[in-house]
C-alpha positions in Angstrom: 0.0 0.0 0.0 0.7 3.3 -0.6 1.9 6.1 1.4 -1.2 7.9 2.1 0.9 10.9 1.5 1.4 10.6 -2.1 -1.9 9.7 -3.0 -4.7 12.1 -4.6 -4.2 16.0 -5.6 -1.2 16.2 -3.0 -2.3 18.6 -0.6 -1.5 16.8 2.2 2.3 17.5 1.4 1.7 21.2 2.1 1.3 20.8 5.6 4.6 20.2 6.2 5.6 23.5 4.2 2.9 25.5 6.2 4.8 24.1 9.5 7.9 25.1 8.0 7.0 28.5 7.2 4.9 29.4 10.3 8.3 28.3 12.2 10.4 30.9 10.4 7.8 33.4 11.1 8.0 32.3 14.6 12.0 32.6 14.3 11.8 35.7 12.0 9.6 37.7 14.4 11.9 38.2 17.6 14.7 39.7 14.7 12.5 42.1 12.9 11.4 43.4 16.3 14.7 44.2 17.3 15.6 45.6 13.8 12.5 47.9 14.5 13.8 49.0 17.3 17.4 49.5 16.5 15.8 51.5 13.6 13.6 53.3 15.9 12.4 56.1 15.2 12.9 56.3 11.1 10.8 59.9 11.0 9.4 62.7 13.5 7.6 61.5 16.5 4.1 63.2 17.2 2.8 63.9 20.5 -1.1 64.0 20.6 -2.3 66.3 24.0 -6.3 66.4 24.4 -5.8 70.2 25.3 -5.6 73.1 23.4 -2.5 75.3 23.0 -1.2 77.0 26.3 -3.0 74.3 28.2 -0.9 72.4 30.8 -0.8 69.3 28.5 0.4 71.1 25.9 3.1 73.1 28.1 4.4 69.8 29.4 4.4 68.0 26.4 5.7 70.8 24.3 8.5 71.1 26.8 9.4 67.1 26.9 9.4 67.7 22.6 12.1 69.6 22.7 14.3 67.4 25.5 13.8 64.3 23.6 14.3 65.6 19.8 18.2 64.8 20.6 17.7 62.0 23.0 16.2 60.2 19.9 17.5 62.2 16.8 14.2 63.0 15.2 12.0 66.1 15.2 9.1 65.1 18.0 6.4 67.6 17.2 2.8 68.4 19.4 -0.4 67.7 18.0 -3.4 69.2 19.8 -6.7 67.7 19.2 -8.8 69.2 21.9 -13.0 67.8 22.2 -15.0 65.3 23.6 -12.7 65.1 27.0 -10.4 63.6 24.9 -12.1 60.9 23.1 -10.9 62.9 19.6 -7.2 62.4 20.8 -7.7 58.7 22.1 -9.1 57.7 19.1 -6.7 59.2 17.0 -3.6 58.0 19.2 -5.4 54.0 19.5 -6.0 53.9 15.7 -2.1 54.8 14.8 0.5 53.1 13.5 2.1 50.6 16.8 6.0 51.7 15.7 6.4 54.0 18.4 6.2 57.6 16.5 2.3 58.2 17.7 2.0 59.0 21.3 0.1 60.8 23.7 0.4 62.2 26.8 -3.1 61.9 28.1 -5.6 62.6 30.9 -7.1 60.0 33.1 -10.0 60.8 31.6 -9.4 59.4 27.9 -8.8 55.8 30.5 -11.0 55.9 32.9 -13.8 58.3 33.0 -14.7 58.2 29.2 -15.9 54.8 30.0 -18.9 55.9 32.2 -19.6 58.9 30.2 -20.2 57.5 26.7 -22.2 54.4 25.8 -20.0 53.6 22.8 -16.6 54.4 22.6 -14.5 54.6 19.6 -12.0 52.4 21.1 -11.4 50.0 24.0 -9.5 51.9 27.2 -8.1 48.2 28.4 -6.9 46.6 24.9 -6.2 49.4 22.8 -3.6 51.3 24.6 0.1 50.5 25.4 1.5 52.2 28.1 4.7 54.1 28.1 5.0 55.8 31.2 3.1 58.0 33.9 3.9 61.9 33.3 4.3 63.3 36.6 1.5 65.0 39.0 0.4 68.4 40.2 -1.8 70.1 42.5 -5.0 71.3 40.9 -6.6 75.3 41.7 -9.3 76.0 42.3 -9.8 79.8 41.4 -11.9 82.9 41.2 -12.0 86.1 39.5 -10.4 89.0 41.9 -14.2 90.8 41.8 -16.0 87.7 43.7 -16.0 88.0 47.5 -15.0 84.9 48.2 -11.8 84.0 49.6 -12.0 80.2 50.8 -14.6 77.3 50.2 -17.1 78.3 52.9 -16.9 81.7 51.3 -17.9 80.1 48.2 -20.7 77.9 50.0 -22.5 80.6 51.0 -21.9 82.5 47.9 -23.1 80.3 45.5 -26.1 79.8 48.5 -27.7 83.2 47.4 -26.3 84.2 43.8 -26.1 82.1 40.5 -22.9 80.6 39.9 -21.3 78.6 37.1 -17.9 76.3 37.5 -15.8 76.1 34.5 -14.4 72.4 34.0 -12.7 70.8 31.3 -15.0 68.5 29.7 -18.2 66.3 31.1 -16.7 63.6 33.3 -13.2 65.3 33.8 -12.0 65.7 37.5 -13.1 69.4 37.7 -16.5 68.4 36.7 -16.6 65.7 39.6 -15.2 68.1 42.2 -18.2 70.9 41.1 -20.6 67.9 41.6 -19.0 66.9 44.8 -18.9 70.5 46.2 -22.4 70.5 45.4 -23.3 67.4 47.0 -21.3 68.4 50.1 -22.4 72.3 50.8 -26.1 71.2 49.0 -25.4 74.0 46.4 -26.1 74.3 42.9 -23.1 75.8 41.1 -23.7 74.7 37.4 -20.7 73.3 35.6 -19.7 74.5 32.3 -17.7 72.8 29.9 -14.8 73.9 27.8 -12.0 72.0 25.8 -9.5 72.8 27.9 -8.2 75.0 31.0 -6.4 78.1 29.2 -10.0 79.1 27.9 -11.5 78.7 31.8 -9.0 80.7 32.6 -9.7 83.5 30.4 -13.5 83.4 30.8 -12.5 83.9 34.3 -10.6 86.8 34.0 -12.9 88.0 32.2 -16.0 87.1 35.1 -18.0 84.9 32.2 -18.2 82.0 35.2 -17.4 82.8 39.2 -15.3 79.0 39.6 -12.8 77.4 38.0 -10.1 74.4 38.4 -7.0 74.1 36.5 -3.5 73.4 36.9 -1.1 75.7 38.5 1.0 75.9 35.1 -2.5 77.3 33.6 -3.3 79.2 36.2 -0.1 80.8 38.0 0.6 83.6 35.9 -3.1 84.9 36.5 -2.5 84.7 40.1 0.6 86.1 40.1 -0.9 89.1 38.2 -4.1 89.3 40.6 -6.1 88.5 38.0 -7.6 85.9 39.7 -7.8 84.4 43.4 -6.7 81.1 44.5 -9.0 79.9 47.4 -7.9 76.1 47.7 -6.2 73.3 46.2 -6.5 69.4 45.6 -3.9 66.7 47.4 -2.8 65.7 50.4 -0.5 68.7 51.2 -0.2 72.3 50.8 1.7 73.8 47.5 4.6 74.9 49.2 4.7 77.8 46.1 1.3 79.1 48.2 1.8 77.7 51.8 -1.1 79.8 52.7 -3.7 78.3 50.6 -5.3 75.4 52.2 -6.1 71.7 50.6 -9.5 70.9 49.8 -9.1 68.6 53.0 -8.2 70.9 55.1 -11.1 73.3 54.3 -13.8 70.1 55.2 -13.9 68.1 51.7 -15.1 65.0 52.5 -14.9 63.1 48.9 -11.9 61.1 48.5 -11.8 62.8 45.1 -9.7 65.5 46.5 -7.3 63.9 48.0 -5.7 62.0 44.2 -3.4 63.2 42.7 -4.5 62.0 39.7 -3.2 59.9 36.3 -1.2 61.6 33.4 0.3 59.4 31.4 1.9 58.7 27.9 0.2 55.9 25.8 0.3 54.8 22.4 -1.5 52.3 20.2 -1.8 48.6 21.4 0.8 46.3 19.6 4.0 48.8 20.4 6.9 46.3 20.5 8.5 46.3 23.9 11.7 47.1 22.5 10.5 50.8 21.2 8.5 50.7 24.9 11.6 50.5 26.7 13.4 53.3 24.0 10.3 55.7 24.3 10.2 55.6 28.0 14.2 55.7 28.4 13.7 58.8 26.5 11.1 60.1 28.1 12.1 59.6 31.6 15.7 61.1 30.7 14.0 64.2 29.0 12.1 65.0 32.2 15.2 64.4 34.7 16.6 66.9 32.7 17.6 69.8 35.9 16.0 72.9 33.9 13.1 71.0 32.9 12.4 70.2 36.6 13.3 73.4 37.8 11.1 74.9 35.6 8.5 72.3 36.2 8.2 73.0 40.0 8.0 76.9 39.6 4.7 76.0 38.1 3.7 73.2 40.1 4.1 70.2 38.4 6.0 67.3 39.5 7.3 65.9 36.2 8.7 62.5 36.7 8.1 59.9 34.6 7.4 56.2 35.8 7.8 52.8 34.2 4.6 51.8 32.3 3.9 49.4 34.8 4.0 51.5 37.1 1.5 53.8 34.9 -0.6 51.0 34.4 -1.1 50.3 38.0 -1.9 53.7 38.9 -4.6 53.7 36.5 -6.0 50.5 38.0 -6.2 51.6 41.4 -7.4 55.2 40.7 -10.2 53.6 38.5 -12.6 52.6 40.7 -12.9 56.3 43.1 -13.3 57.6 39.5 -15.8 55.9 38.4 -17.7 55.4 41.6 -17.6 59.5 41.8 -19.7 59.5 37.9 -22.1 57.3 39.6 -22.5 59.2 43.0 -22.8 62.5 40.5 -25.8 61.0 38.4 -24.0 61.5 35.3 -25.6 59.5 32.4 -23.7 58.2 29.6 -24.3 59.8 26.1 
């Protein structure tokens, strides 16, 4: 009899060929990652903030640009796509190219909150993301214009108790729309949020006494201070800015959410599917751009703590910060759109 093998139209021979093959794929694969990432990168590398220009995302990442053009020898420009509390920059960044030269440096809000705030995203905040490092944390303000007579937060309580007031935040869902629900909930106020695409435009509506509260960063915020323009009546976190050791923590002025006391996700993410090799090159660069001692220096003068973690590290933050997030968009009555 016969080899069973060499009977009929012969396709049973190509099995051992497709075996073959799928091995030197196997083999191949390990070799062209690390060609990728010896290559690595082969053009400019973009940097997608949710915020618009003169925002803190854009002041950080604009500033981390310029450190790591050298670091990697390419051009590493800033791409703002502000809207939709960063759902417009999520998608854009989880639908690129996974070779390491789309980014972003992102809000915990593109992660964690988008989830309970739209009932279809455009992509998936667990499987569509690779992590390349936390960005750092800062204190967040929270302000008034110079012409409201309000100097603390039981100021504002009673305030906003007898006069119509709004609270500018940065999107539906972002953490200074959860802190105006939460004051609200606490002091049984009414303060009605209004949402912008980002803090530089709070800021100026401010000045300008278009809304009577707003939260920002301090890099957002500082110079309007600093000028008088505006009045800085408390901050989030579990200490003091030592920049303003006279302004006391939401804590320390009776908060009672645990909202108040995070400091908060920033992170840089890219597609899924980045190969770890450009992981580890990305975040080497990053972390190296931001230990850079003018970078810091200039970093703390406004604020912001700017050091950047491992992407596990990143990762876990997320994880743990997730649930007080999302728990907070429940407590607030916040319906998904």
């Amino acid at each position: 009899m016969k080899d069973r093998h060499s009977q009929g139209t012969g396709l049973p021979r190509r099995r051992p060929l497709r075996l073959a093959l799928g091995l030197g794929l196997a083999v191949a694969a390990p070799s062209l990652r690390a060609q990728a990432a010896a290559t690595f990168p082969s053009r400019p590398v973009r940097i997608v903030v949710q915020g618009p220009p003169g925002g803190f995302t854009d002041i950080i990442a604009r500033s981390l640009a310029e450190k790591m053009a050298p670091l990697l020898g390419q051009q590493v420009l800033v791409d703002n796509r502000p809207g939709a509390g960063g759902m417009l920059a999520g998608e854009q960044t989880a639908r690129a190219t996974p070779d390491g030269h789309a980014l972003m440096f992102a809000l915990g809000g593109v992660i964690v909150q988008n989830q309970a705030m739209y009932k279809k995203l455009p992509y998936d905040p667990h499987k569509d993301f690779t992590h390349l490092g936390g960005g750092g944390s800062g204190w967040t303000i929270c302000v008034v214009p110079k012409a409201l007579p309000v100097s603390n937060l039981k100021e504002l309580a009673a305030y906003a108790a007898s006069n119509p007031c709004t609270w500018g935040t940065w999107g539906p869902g972002s953490s200074s729309h959860l802190y105006c629900e939460a004051f609200n909930r606490q002091h049984k106020t009414r303060i009605a949020p209004v949402h912008y695409k980002g803090e530089a435009p709070i800021m100026q509506d401010l000045v300008g006494n278009q809304i009577q509260v707003g939260m920002g960063s301090l890099i957002g915020g500082r110079a309007f201070i600093k000028r008088g323009d505006l009045r800085l009546i408390a901050v989030t976190g579990s200490r003091r800015y030592p920049g303003y050791p006279d302004t006391a923590t939401f804590v320390e002025q009776g908060a009672s959410d645990a909202l108040f006391q995070l400091e908060g996700w920033n992170g840089f993410i890219g597609p899924a599917g980045i190969p770890a090799e450009i992981v580890q090159k990305l975040n080497a660069a990053l972390k190296r751009a931001a230990a850079s001692p003018d970078l810091v220096q200039k970093m703390a003068g406004l604020g912001y703590n700017l050091t950047v973690t491992s992407p596990e590290e990143s990762l876990a933050q997320v994880r743990r910060e997730e649930p007080l997030w999302l728990k907070a968009i429940r407590d607030a009555g916040i319906q998904p759109e």
